[in-house]
Structure formats: structure tokens, C-alpha cells
Wavefront OBJ file of the C-alpha trace (Angstrom):
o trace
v -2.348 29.892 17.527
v -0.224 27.822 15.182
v 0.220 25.035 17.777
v -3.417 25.358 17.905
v -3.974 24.723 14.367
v -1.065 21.842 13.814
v -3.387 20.060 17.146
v -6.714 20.337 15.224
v -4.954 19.645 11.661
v -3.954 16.316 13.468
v -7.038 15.560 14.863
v -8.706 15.727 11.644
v -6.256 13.556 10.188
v -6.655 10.991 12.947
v -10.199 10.947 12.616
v -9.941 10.039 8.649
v -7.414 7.236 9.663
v -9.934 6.145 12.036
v -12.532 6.518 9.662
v -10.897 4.810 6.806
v -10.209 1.154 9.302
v -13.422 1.166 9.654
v -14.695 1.769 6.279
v -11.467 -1.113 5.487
v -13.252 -3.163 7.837
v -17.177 -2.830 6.588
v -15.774 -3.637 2.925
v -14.697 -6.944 4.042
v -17.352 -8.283 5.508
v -19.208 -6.977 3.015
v -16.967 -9.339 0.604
v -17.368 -11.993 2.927
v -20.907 -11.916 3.046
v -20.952 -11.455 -1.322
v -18.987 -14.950 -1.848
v -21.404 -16.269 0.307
v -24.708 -14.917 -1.504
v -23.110 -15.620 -5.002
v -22.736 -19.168 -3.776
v -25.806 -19.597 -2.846
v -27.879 -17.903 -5.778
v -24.947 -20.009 -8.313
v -26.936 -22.898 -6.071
v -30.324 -22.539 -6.525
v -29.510 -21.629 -10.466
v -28.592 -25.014 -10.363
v -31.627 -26.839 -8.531
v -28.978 -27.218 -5.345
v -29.004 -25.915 -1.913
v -25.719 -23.487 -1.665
v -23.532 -23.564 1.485
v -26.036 -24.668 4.781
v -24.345 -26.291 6.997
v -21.889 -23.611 9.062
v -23.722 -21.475 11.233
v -27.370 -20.609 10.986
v -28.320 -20.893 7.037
v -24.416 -21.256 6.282
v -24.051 -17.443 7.256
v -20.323 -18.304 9.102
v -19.213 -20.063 6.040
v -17.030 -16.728 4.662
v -15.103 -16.910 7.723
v -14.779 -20.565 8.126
v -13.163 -20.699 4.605
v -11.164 -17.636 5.651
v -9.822 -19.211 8.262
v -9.208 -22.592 6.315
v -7.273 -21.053 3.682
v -5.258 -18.314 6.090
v -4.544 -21.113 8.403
v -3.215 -23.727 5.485
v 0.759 -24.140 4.605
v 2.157 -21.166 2.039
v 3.508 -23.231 -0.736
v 5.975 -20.964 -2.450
v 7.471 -22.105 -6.366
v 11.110 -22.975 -6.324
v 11.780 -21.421 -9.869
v 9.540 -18.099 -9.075
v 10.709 -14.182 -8.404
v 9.731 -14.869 -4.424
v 9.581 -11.231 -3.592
v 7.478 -9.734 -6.321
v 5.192 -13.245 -5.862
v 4.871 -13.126 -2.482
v 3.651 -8.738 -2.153
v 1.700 -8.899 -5.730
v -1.442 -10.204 -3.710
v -1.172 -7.696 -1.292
v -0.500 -4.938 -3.160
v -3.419 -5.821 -5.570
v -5.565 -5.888 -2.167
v -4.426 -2.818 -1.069
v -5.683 -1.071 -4.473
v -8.835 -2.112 -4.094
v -9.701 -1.034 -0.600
v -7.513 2.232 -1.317
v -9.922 3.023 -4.105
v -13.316 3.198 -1.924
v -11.771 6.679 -0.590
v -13.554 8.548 -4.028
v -17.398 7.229 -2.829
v -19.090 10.731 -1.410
v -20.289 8.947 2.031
v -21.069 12.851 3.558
v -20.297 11.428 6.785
v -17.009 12.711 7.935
v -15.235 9.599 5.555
v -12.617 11.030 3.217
v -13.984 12.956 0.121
v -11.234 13.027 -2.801
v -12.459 16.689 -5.169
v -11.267 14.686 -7.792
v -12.255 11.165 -7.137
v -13.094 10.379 -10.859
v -9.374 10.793 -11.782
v -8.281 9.032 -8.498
v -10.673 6.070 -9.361
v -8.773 5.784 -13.062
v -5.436 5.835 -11.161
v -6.131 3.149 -9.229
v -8.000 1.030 -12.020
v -4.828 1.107 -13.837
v -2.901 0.487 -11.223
v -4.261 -3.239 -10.584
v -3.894 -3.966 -14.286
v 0.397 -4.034 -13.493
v -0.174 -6.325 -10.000
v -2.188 -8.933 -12.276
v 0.445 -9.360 -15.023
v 3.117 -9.411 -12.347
v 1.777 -12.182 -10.307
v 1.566 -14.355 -13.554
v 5.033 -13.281 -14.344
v 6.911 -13.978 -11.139
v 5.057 -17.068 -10.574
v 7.746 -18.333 -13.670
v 4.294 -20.842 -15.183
v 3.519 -20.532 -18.493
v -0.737 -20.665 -17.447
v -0.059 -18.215 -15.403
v 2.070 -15.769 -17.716
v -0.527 -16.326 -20.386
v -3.523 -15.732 -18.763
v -2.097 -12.486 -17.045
v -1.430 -11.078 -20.573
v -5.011 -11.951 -21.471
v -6.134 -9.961 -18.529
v -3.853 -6.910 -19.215
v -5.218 -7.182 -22.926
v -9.241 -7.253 -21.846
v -8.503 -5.004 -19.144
v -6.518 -2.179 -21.025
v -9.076 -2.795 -23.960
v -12.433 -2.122 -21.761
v -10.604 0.699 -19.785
v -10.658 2.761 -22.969
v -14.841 2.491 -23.113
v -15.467 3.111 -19.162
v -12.702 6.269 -19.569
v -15.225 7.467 -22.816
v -18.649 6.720 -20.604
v -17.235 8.593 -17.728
v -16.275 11.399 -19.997
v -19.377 11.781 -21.322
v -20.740 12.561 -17.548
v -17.572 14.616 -16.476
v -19.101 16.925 -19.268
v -22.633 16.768 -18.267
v -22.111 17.460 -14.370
v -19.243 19.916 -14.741
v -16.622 18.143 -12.377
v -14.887 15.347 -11.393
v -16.375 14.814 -8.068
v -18.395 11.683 -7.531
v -21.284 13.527 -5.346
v -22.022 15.630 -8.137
v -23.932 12.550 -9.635
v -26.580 12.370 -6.358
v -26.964 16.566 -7.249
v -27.537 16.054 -10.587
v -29.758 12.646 -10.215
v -32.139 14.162 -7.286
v -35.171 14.259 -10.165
v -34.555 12.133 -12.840
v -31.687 9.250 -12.909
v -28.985 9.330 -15.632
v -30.289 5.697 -17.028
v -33.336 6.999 -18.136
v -31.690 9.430 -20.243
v -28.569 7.113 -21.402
v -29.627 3.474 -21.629
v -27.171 2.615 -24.286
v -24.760 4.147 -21.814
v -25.465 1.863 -18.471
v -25.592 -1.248 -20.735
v -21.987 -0.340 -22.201
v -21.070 0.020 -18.520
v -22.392 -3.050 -17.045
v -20.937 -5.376 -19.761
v -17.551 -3.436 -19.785
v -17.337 -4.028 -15.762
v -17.774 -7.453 -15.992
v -14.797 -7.259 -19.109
v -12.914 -5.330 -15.928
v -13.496 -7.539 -13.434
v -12.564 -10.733 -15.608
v -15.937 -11.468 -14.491
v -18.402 -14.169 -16.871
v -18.991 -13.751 -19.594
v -15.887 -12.572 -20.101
v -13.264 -14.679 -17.724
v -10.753 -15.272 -20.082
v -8.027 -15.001 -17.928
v -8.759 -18.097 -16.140
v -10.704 -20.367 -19.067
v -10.551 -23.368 -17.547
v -9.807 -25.599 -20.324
v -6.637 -24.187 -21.714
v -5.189 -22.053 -18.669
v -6.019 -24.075 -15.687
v -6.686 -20.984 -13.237
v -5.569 -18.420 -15.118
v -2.664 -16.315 -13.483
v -3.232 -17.305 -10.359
v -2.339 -21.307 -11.065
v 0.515 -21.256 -8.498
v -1.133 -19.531 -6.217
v -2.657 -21.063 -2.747
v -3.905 -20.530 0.708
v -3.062 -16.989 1.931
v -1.715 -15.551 -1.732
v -4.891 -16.788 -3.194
v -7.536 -15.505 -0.011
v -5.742 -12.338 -1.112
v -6.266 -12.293 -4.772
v -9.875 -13.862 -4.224
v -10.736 -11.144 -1.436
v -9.335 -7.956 -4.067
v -11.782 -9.470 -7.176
v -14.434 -9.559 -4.998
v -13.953 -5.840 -2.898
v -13.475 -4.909 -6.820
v -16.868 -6.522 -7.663
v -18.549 -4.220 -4.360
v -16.699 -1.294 -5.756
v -17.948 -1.340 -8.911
v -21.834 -2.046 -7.753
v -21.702 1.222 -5.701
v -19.874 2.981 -8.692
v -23.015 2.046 -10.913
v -25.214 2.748 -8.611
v -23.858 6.077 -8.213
v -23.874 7.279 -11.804
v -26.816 5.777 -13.103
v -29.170 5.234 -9.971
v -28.590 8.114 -8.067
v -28.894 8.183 -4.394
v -26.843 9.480 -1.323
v -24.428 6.183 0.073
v -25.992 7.572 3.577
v -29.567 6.143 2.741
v -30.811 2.627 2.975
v -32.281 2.550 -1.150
v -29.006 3.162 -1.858
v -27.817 -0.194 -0.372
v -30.819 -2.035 -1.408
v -29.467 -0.830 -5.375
v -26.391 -1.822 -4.465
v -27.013 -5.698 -3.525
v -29.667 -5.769 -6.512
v -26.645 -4.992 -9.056
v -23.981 -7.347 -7.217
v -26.689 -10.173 -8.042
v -26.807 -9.098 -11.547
v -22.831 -9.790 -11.483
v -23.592 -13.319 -10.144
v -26.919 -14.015 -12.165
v -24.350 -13.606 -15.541
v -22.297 -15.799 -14.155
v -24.653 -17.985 -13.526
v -26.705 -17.975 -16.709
v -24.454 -16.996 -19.748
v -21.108 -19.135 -21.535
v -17.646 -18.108 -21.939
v -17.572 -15.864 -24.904
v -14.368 -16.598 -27.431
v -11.494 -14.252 -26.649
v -11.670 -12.457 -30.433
v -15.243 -12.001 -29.784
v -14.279 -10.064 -26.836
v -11.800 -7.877 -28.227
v -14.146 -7.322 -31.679
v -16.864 -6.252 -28.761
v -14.077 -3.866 -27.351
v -12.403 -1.902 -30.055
v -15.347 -2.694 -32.653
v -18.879 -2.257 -30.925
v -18.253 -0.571 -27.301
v -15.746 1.956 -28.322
v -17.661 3.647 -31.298
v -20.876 3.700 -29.091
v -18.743 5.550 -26.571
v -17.457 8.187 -28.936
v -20.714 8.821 -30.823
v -22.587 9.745 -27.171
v -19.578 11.361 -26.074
v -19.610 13.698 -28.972
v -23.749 13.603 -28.516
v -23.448 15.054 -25.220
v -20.637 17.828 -25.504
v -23.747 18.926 -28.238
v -25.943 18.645 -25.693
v -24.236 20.773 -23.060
v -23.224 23.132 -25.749
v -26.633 23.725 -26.789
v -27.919 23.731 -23.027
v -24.845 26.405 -22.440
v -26.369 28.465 -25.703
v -29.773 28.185 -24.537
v -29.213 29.782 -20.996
v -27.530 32.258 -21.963
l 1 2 3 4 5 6 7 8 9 10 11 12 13 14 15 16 17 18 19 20 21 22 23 24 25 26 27 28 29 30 31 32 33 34 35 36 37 38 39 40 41 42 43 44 45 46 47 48 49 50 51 52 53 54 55 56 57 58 59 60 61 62 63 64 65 66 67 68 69 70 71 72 73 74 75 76 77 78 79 80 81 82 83 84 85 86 87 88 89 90 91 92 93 94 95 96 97 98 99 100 101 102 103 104 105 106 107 108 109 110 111 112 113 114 115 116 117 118 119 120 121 122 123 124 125 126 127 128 129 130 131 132 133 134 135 136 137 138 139 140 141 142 143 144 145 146 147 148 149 150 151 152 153 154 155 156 157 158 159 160 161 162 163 164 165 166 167 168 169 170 171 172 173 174 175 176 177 178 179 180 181 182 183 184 185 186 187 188 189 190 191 192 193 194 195 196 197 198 199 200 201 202 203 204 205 206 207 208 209 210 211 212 213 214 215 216 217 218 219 220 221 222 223 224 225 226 227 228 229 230 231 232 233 234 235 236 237 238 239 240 241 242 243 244 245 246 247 248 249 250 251 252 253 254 255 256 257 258 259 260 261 262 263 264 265 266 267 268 269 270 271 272 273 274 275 276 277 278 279 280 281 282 283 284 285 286 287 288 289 290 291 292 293 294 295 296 297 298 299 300 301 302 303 304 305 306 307 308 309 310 311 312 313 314 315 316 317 318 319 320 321 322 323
């Protein structure tokens, strides 16, 4: 009987392996296929035609430049920390696609009880791989714009922590799929507006995303704290920002537009908030970097407290109520 067991407790974890490649696998080409629609919309913000030329419509253009820049010499500083420069990409990567395992796919995927807690593990994880990789590369751009990243990205971490809070205490648990239970009549931003705004504008702050790239401001910091990196190192780093960006459009989805990830709206949500990422970029100027910390500690993280505080009334009134 115990053999028995140890035979089926291996089979289940081979399937989640399994499971897991493949779900590795569908996350990048869904990045590939992302660089390749935010090029394109970037384009036609402009009054240009985006990439057209490789493959029908430009559709083999991700993989052309994957190839390109996998394919191309690894040029490695003479003066840098060559271990911690060359696995800082790759460990940043790895966070990123190690994180999708809290989404509640209901499919036979791997289902973390506590994914919430997981998901602000890893999220503070990749803060230490970006200020590394500006370290060890031994470049003052680089060192300085990884400490401006580790500054927004600590800063904005508080506000997301305080927004998720706020739901923790609404749904009761730290599961992710309790948000499709709890969103199956009404979704949560109808009722908390204030809320999904906060979020949206603090992911972008996350994600070093426009308005709010300060980490790589072209003017004073070159390309931020990844100046010395190239080909392969910077595929890697590119690849992790973006899997980050498809992360965090599911994530938003899931708390504030409800929806199981087994359904085809859910996608359709999904895409429609990863343009809103690139239609920002597209349409709005680099902020100055005290703006963005007065918007942190000054704006956001008040907002945060006062409907944290708003909701453990409401719950506690709700809990009254019922009883």
C-alpha cells in the first residue's frame, strides 16, 4: 500500500512538472507575441507602420530578434563581478516565470493555498536581482539607475501590499481563486474604483514601466542598469520585464475583473489591459523622479490606508449584521 501511494505521489508530481514546462512555455510566446503588439500599437501612435516585413504581417519578428540577439557575441566587462553578472539575468527570469504558479488555472496546473503571500515573495525577490546586475556590472549608469529602481520599487510595493490587504480582508483568504467566487455577480472595480486606479498606476511604478521609467531615463542614465548589458544577458532581462508585464495583466484581471483563467473573456481582459500598459507608454512623458516618490509615500499610500481601514469597517459591520 505504501509503495502504492509513494507511485501515485510521484505521478502527481510528474504531472505538475509537466504541467508547469508547458505553462513556462505558453508564457513565452505569449511575451514574444506582447513585444510584438506593443511595437506595433507604439507604431501606429506614431502615424508609422510597426514591424511588417518578417513573416506574414511581421508575426515571426519576436523570434527573428530572439534569435539575433541569442545568436550575437556575449560581451562580458573586464572590471565587473563576472559571476553575479553573468546569473543576475537568469535568476531575475526565473522569478518571473516561477511566480505564474499562484494564478488558479483549475486545470490540473499547480494551485499555491497561499498564492497571495507567494506572489509578495517573489515580487521582492526581483527587487535584489535588479540592484545586483547594476552593481556587478562595476558602471556608475548602471549602479545608479538600479538604486532608482530598488527605491520606486520598494516605495510602490508598500501601496500594492495595502490594496491587496484590503481584499485579503474582504474574501477571507489568501488564495487567488477566491476573487472569481467572490466576483461571480458583481466585479470588485465597481465597488473600489479608487482602488484599481491605485493599482494600475502602482504596476506600472513596479514594472519601471512609463510613466514612471526612471531607472533607465535616457538622458542622464543611458539604459538604466542594464547599460553593460547585451545580446543574451539583455534577451534575458528584456524577456523577465515583459513575462512581468503578462503577470501583472492577469493579476488585475483577476482581482478587479473577475473571471475563471479557463474561459476565453478572461483572455480577451487580459490583452485589453496589456494594451493599456503600452497605450501609457505611448501617450504620457517621463514624470520627475520626486514627483514619483511624493505620488508614493504622499498620495498612494494614504489612499491605501484610509480604504484599508474602510473595509475592515465594512466586513466588521457585514460580520455584525449576519449574525
Amino acid at each position: 500500500m505504501n509503495s502504492k501511494m509513494i507511485k501515485a505521489n510521484y505521478f502527481v508530481l510528474l504531472i505538475s512538472v509537466v504541467n508547469y514546462l508547458f505553462l513556462i512555455v505558453c508564457v513565452l510566446v505569449g511575451v514574444a507575441f506582447l513585444t510584438l503588439m506593443e511595437r506595433k500599437i507604439l507604431g501606429y501612435i506614431q502615424i508609422r507602420k510597426g514591424p511588417n516585413k518578417v513573416g506574414y504581417l511581421g508575426l515571426l519578428q519576436p523570434f527573428s530578434d530572439a534569435v539575433k540577439l541569442f545568436s550575437k557575441e556575449q560581451m562580458i566587462p573586464v572590471m565587473s563581478n563576472f559571476l553575479v553578472y553573468y546569473l543576475s539575468p537568469m535568476l531575475s527570469l526565473f522569478i518571473s516565470l516561477f511566480v505564474w504558479v499562484v494564478i488558479p488555472y483549475e486545470v490540473g496546473l499547480l494551485s499555491i493555498n497561499l498564492g497571495i503571500l507567494f506572489f509578495f515573495c517573489c515580487l521582492s525577490t526581483s527587487v535584489y536581482f535588479t540592484m545586483v546586475a547594476g552593481w556587478s556590472s562595476n558602471c556608475k549608469y548602471s549602479l545608479l539607475g538600479s538604486l532608482r529602481a530598488v527605491a520606486q520599487t520598494i516605495s510602490y510595493e508598500v501601496s500594492l501590499a495595502l490594496i491587496l490587504l484590503s481584499f485579503i480582508v474582504l474574501i477571507g483568504g489568501f488564495n487567488f481563486d477566491l476573487f472569481n467566487k467572490y466576483q461571480e455577480f458583481i466585479w470588485f472595480s465597481m465597488v473600489s474604483v479608487p482602488l484599481m486606479l491605485v493599482w494600475f498606476s502602482s504596476c506600472l511604478a513596479e514594472l519601471n514601466r512609463t510613466p514612471f521609467d526612471f531607472s533607465e531615463g535616457e538622458s542622464e542614465l543611458v539604459s538604466g542598469f542594464n547599460t553593460e548589458y547585451g545580446s543574451g544577458g539583455f534577451a534575458l532581462i528584456f524577456m523577465a520585464e515583459y513575462a512581468s508585464i503578462l503577470f501583472m495583466s492577469m493579476l488585475f484581471v483577476i482581482i478587479f475583473l473577475g473571471g475563471c483563467p479557463c474561459s476565453v473573456s478572461f483572455y480577451i481582459k487580459v490583452i485589453l489591459v496589456a494594451f493599456s500598459f503600452v497605450w501609457v507608454r505611448g501617450t504620457l512623458p517621463r514624470l520627475r523622479y520626486d514627483k514619483l516618490m511624493y505620488l508614493a509615500w504622499k498620495s498612494y499610500l494614504p489612499v491605501s490606508i484610509n480604504l484599508l481601514f474602510f473595509f475592515l469597517g465594512l466586513k466588521v459591520l457585514c460580520f455584525g449584521l449576519y449574525n
